[in-house]
BABAMAR-929280 format. One record per residue (C-alpha): x negated, y, z negated. Coordinates in steps of 0.1 Angstrom, whole numbers, plus 5000, padded with zeros to 4 digits. Layout:
# residues N
XYZ;...
This chain:
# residues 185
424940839478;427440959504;427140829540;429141069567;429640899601;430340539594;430640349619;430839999610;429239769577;427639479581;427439299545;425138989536;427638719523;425538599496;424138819468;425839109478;429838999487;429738699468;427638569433;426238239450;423138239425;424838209400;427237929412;424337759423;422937759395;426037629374;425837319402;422237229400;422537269363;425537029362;423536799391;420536799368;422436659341;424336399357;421036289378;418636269345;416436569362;415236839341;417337129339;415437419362;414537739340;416438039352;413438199364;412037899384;415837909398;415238269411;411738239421;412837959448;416538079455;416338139493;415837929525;417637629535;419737459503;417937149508;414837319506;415737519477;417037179456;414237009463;411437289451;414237359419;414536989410;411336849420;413336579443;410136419469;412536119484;414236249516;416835989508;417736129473;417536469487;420136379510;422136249482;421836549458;422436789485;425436599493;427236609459;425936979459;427837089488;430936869473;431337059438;430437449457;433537329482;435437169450;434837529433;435037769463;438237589470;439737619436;438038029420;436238179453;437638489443;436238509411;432738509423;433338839445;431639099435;433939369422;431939679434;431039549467;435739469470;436239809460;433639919487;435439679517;439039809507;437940169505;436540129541;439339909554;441240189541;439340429566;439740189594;435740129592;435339799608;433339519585;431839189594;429138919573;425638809584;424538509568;422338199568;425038029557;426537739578;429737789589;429937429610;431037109583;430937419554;434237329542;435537579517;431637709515;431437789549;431538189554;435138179573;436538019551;435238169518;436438519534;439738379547;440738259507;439738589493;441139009495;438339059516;440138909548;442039159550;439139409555;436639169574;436839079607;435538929638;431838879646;432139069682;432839339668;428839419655;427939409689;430639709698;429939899662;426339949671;426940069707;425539709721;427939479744;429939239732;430138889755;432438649745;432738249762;436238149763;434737779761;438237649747;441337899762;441138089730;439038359716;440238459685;440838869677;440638879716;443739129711;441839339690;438839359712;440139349751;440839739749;436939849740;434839889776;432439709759;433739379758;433039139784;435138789789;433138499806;434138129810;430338049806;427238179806;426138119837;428438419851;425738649829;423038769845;420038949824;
């Protein structure tokens, strides 16, 4: 199917730039193990694969204690750091790298929307599982959605530095603000 007029792509991290499912469900499968749970049928893993990953380990592995879901999402989000650190790249999807470089190649700009945290994500956070992989160098910074679908783009300079800012300043629709209370709706 051939698009004319492209503009910009936004891609969805997981399940279409990167194989989470099935790295989750490596984890819970080893967590399952290690904790004495029952190992979670594939199709009981894909029926409850989306929301919050607390919420999704708890429905997967039947966990009811607060205080052991804590703990099991804790030493999940240890071994998906531990591996995103060590084979991120692996776990790209080869169709959707071939479609980033192909449109980095026609200067089509390309940024991620996800549910993901990207606060105390370590290696799983979105930044940094785009910065350790090819796709960095076609992916880029969040403002520019705003400017790819003809909206403004406001950016805080809360700290003295706005990363990509030299990328940006040029475009008539970017606006710099010290806070938000110079913006007025």
């Amino acid at each position: 199917m051939k698009f004319n007029n492209v503009k910009g792509i936004v891609w969805d991290l997981d399940g279409t730039l990167l194989d989470s499912f099935t790295e989750f469900e490596n984890i819970i499968n080893v967590i399952a193990r290690e904790n004495g749970y029952t190992i979670p049928s594939h199709e009981d893993m894909l029926e409850n694969y989306h929301g919050s990953l607390s919420d999704t380990i708890k429905k997967v592995l039947g966990i009811d204690s607060a205080e052991e879901l804590d703990k099991v999402t804790e030493s999940f989000v240890e071994k998906e750091a531990k591996l995103n650190s060590s084979d991120i790249e692996s776990q790209l999807y080869k169709d959707a790298v071939t479609l980033a470089s192909h449109a980095g190649e026609l200067h089509i700009h390309q940024l991620i929307v996800t549910n993901r945290a990207h606060k105390d994500g370590g290696a799983a956070s979105p930044r940094n599982i785009i910065a350790a992989t090819t796709l960095a160098d076609y992916i880029h910074d969040d403002a520019q959605l705003a400017i790819n679908i003809g909206a403004r783009a406001i950016l805080i300079n809360r700290n003295g530095t706005i990363p990509h800012i030299d990328s940006l300043t040029d475009n008539n629709n970017v606006t710099i603000v010290d806070n938000l209370e110079e913006v007025e709706i």
